[in-house]
C-alpha positions in Angstrom: 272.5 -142.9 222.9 274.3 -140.6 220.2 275.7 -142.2 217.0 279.9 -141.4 217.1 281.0 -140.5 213.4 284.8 -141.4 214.7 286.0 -144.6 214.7 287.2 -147.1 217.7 290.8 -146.7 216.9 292.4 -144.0 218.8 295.6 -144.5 216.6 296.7 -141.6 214.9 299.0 -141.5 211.9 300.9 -139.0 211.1 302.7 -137.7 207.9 304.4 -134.4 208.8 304.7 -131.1 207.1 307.9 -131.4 205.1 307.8 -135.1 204.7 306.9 -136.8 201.1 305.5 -140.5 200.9 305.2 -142.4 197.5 303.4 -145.4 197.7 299.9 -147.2 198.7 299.2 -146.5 202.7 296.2 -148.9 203.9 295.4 -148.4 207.9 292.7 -149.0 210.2 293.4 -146.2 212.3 293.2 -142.1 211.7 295.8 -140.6 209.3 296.5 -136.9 209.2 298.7 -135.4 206.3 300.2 -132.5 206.8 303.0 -133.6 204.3 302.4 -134.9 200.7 300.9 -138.5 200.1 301.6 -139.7 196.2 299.6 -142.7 196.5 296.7 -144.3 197.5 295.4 -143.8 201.0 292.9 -146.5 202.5 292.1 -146.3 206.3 288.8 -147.5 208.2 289.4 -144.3 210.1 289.2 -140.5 209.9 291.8 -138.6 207.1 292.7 -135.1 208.5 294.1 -133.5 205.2 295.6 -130.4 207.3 296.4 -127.0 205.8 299.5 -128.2 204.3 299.0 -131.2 203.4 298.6 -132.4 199.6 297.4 -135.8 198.6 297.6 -137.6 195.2 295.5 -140.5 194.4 292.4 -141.8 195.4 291.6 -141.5 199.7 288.6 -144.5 201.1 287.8 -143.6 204.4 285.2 -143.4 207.5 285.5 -139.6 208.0 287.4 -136.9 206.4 288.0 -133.4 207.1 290.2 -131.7 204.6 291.7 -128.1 204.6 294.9 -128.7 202.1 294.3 -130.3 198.7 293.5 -134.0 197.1 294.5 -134.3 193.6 292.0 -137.3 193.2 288.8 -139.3 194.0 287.7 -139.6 197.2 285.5 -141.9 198.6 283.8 -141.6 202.3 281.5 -143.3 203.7 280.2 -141.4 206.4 281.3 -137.3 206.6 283.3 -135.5 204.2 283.8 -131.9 205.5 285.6 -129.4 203.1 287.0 -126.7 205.0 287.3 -123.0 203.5 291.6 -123.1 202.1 290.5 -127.2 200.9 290.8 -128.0 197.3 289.5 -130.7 195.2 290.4 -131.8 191.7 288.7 -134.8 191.3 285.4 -136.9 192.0 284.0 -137.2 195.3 281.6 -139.9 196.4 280.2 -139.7 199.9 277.3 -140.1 202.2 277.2 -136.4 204.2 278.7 -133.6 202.5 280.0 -130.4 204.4 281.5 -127.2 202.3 282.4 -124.1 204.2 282.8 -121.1 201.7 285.8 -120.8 200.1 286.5 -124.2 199.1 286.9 -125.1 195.7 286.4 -128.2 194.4 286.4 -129.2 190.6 284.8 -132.5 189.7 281.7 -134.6 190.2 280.3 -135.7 193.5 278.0 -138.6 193.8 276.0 -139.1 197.2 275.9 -142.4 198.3 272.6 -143.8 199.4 274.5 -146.1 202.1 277.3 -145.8 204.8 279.1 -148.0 202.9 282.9 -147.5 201.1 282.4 -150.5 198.5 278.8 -148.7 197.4 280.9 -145.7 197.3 282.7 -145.8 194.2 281.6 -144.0 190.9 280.6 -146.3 188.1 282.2 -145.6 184.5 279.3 -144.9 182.3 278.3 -148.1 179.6 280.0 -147.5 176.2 277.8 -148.1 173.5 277.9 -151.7 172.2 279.4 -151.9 169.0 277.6 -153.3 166.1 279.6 -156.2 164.6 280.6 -154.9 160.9 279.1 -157.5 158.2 281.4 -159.0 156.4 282.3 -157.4 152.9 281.6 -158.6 149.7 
């Protein structure tokens, strides 16, 4: 039997071209933007990020495909395809990576060694501890 990269949910969300959200969206089904997200997106689905589409703020998700831009990390746990008109300021972490030419994308990407959103999350690096001062005299 083949292994299905979509999820179970056949709900599909739907932020149109013209329309601007501000605010957190969670959902367990798919979400395509075609509009602009100012938020935080978290979905156990797929996130279609379609030619006009914008996102700002960090995207968790099962599957993404992405052909407008995301102004911030993105985490996903399975597939992350960029297509060639995406763009990407900001940290990707993910398990498969996909990059057509043309895409540009500015940041670090981290490939998770898991299918797993919660392993997929970049990890500030340890600041130096700091050496207690000794008293003066």
């Amino acid at each position: 039997m083949g292994k299905f990269n979509e999820t179970d949910n056949t709900t599909i969300n739907l932020i149109s071209n013209g329309t601007e959200i501000t605010g957190d969206v969670k959902s367990n089904g798919d979400i395509r933007i075609d509009g602009v997200l100012f938020g935080n997106l978290n979905t156990k689905g797929k996130v279609v990020i379609g030619p006009t589409g914008k996102a700002k703020g960090e995207v968790f998700c099962k599957n993404s495909e992405v052909s407008g831009t995301i102004e911030g990390k993105i985490c996903v746990s399975q597939l992350l395809t960029l297509k060639a008109d995406s763009k990407i300021i900001g940290d990707i972490v993910t398990f498969k990576l996909s990059i057509e030419p043309g895409a540009k994308f500015t940041g670090n990407c981290k490939m998770s060694e898991s299918e797993n959103n919660e392993a997929a999350a970049f990890t500030k690096p340890k600041e130096p501890e700091k050496v207690p001062e000794k008293p003066g005299k």
